[in-house]
N, C-alpha and C positions, 0 to 999 in steps of 0.2 A: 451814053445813050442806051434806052433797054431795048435789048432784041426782039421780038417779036416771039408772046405765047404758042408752045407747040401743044397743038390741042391736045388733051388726056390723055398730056403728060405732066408730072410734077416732077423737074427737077432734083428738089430739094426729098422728093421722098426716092428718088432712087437712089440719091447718094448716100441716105440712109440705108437702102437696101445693101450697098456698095460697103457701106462702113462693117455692115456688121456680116457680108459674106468675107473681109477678112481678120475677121474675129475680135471685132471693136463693139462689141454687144452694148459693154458698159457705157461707150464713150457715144454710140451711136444717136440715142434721145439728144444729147446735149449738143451735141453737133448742127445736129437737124434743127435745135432750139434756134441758138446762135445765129444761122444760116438764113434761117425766117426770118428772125428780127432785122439782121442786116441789108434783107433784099426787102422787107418791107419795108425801111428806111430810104432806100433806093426809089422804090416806087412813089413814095410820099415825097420824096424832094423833090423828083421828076416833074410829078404834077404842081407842086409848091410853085419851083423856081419860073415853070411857063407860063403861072398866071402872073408871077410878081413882074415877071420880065418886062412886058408893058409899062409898069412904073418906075423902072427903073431901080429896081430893087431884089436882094438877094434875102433868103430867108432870115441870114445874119441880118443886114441891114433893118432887116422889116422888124426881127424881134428886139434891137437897141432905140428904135421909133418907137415903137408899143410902149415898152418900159418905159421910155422919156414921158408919156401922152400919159400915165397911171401914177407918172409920182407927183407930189406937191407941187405947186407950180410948174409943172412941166419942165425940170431940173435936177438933176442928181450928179453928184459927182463920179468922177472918170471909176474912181476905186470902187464906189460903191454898186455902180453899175457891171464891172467885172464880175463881182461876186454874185452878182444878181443872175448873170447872162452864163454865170461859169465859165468866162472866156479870160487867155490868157490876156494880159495888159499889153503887150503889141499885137495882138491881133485887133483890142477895144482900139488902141490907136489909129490901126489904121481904116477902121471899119468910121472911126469919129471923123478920120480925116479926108474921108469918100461925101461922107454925109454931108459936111461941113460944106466941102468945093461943089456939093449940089444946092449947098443951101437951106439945106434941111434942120441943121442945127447948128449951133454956133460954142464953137466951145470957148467958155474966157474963165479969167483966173478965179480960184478957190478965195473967196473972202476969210475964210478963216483957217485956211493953210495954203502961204503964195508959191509953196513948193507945187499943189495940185490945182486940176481944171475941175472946172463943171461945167456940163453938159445939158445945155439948152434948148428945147424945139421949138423951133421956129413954125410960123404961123404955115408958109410949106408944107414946114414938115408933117406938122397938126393933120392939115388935110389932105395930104398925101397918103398915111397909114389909116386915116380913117378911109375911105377909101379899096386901098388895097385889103383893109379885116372885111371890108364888106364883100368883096369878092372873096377871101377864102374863108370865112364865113360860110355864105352858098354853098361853093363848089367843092371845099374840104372839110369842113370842121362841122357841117350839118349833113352832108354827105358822104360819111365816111365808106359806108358799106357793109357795116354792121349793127346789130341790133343793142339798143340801148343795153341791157345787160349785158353781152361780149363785151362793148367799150368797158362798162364798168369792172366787169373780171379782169380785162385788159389792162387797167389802170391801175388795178389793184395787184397784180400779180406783178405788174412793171417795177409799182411801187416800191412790192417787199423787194426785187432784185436789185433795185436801186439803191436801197435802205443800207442791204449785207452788202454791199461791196462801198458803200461807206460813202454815196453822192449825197446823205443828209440823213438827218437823225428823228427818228419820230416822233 
């Protein structure tokens, strides 16, 4: 849970000040960089997971419903949904196996390899995620708190860091 803002103070720019009163000059910017990113992932899950909460739903959860709802017949397979989601194959397992015992989707066997599953949304689950995008929709993704162009720098600057460290290729 996050603690409570200490007003006109930034943390993260004193530990910057910190870094570089003991002679981390070089390493100081990228620390500070890091440190952002990480606690504004913090803050965004925060608000994420208490609106999903209501539906019974975790951010994982909500984004292997999405992706189910955007592929062709609302189906894709277990593998290909890993790769989709970047998530490791027991974590999609067990995330499939939550959804499933809620109802939400149904996993049964691969027609054209009976070694794998594919994964199904259920009519549920259909109107469950639509639903929950529509609240964080509102409350997150149209109100983020910055201005059209920041998002966009943001995106783009996320991108290239994404890119060199090799999460996909452009």
């Amino acid at each position: 849970m996050s603690s409570p803002p200490t007003p006109g103070r930034d943390p993260i720019a004193e530990a910057r000040r910190q870094w570089v009163a003991h002679g981390w000059d070089d390493a100081a910017p990228g620390m500070a960089a890091v440190t952002s990113v990480m606690r504004a992932q913090q803050l965004l899950l925060t608000q994420i997971d208490g609106l999903l909460r209501p539906y019974g739903l975790t951010f994982a959860r909500f984004e292997l419903l999405r992706l189910l709802s955007f592929a062709s017949e609302q189906r894709m397979t277990m593998r290909r949904a890993g790769q989709r989601l970047q998530v490791h194959p027991t974590s999609l397992t067990s995330l499939a196996a939550r959804l499933a015992e809620d109802g939400l989707v149904q996993r049964v066997a691969n027609p054209d390899d009976g070694r794998s599953a594919v994964l199904v949304l259920t009519e549920a689950g259909r109107r469950l995620v639509e639903e929950a995008t529509a609240v964080l929709n509102a409350e997150v993704f149209e109100a983020i708190g910055l201005s059209r162009d920041d998002v966009a720098s943001l995106v783009e600057v996320l991108g290239r860091f994404r890119a060199g460290r090799g999460d996909f290729t452009p």
